[in-house]
C-alpha positions in Angstrom: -31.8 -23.2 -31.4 -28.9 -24.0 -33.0 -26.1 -24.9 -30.6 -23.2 -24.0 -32.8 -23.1 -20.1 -33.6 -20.4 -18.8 -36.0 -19.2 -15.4 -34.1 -18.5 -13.0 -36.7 -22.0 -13.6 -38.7 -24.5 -14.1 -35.6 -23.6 -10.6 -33.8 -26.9 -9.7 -34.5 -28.4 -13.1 -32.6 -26.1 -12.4 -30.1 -27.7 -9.1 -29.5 -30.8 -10.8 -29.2 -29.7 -13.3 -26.7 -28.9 -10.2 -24.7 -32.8 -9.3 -25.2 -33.8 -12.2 -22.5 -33.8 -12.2 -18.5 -31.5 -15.0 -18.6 -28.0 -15.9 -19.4 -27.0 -18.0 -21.9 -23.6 -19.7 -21.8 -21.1 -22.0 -23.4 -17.9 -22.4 -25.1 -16.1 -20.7 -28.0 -14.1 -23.4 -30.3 -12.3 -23.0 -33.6 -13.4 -25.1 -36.2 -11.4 -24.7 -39.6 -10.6 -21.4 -39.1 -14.2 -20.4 -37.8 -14.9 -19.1 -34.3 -18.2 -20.7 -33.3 -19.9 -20.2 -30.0 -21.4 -23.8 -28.5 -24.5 -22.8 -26.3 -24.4 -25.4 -23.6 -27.0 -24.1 -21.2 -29.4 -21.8 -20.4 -30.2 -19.9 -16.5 -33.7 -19.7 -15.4 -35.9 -16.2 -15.8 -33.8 -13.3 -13.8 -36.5 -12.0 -11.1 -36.1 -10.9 -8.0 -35.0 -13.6 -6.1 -33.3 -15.4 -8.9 -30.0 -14.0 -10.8 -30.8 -15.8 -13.9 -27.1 -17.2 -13.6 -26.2 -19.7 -16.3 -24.1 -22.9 -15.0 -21.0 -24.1 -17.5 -21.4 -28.5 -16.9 -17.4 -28.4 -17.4 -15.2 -25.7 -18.1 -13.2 -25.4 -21.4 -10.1 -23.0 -22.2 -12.4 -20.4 -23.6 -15.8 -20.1 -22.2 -19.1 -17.4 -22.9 -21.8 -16.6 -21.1 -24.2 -13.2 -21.6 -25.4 -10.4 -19.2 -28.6 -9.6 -20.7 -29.7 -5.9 -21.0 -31.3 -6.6 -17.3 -27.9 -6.9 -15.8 -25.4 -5.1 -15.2 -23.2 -4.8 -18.4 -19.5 -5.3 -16.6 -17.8 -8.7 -15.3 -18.8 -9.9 -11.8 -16.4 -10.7 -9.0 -17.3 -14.4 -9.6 -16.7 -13.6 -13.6 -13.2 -12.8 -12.8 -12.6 -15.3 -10.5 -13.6 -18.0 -12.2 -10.8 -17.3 -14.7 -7.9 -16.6 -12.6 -8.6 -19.0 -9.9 -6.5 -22.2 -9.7 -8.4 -25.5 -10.4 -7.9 -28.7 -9.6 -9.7 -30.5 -12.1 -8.6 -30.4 -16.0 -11.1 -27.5 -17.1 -8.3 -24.9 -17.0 -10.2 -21.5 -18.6 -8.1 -19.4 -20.4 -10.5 -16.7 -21.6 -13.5 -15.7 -20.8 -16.0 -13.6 -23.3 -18.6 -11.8 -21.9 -21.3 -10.8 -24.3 -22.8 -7.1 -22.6 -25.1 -4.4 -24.0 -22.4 -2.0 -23.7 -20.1 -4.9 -26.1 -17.8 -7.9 -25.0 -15.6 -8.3 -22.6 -12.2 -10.5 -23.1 -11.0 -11.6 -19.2 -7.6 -13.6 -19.9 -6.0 -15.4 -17.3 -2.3 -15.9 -17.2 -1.5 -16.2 -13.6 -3.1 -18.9 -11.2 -2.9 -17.8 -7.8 -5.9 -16.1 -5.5 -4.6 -14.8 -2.3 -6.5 -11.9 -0.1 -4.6 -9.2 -1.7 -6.3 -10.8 -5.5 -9.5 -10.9 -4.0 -9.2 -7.5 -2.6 -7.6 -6.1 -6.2 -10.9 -7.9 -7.7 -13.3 -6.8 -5.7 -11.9 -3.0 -6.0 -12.6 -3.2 -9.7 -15.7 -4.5 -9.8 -16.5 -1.9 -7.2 -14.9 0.8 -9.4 -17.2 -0.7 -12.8 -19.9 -0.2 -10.8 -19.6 3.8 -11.0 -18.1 4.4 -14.5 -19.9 1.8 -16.6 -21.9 4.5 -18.3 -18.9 6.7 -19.6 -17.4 4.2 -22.2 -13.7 6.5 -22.1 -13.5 6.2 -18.6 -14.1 2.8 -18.4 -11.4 2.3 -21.3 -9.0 4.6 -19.6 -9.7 2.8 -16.1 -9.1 -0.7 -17.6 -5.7 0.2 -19.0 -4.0 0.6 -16.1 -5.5 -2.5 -14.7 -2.2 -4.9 -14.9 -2.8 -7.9 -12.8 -6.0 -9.1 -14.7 -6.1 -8.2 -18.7 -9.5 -6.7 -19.6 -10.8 -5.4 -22.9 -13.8 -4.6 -24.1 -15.1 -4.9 -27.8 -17.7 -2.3 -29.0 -20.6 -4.5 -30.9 
């Protein structure tokens, strides 16, 4: 496979990656003008006792990872996290794309600060995904008024 993916042109690979029981993850970098996806790593075969999780080696400002057509086609709590979290090494992640069967999800982070009440807020939506993945307006409607994290989601 070709590590380097240029975004607009390779939705339909994308779709495929989506086909496996496993995530595939990376980093998105502009080169000349061209978003590319770099796929750094690939999770083992999601089974029962295994998520299928795909590991980043270091964190960039804009990272990707899949939720094949097995999984559950919203962020996780650790999906959110992961972005809004403060970290102490240099791998500061700025955005986060989520490629889903349902599209792609943007998660930005702008603030760097995780106390109980974040947590809480985080775990609430993910909760609340959960029960209106399926209706594509609700799920539109619910994420505008979601003001502490910014959300979208990009139909393929």
């Amino acid at each position: 496979m070709n590590k380097m993916i240029d975004f607009k042109s390779n939705i339909p690979l994308i779709k495929e990656f989506l086909r496996l029981n496993r995530e595939i993850c990376g980093h998105v970098y502009n080169l000349n003008g061209n978003i590319v996806l770099y796929c750094e790593n690939v999770g083992s075969l999601k089974g029962e006792k295994m998520r299928g999780s795909c590991q980043h080696s270091k964190y960039s400002s804009v990272i990707w990872h899949t939720h094949p057509n097995i999984s559950l086609p919203y962020p996780s709590m650790e999906d959110i996290l992961k972005v809004i979290k403060p970290r102490n090494d240099s791998g500061l992640i700025s955005t986060s794309y989520i490629f889903t069967s349902i599209g792609i999800w943007s998660i930005q982070g702008k603030k760097r600060i995780i106390t109980p009440d974040v947590e809480e807020l985080v775990k609430k939506i993910v909760y609340d995904l959960h029960f209106i993945y399926k209706d594509r307006d609700k799920l539109k409607n619910y994420l505008k008024g979601v003001n502490s994290i910014e959300m979208d989601i990009i139909n393929f």
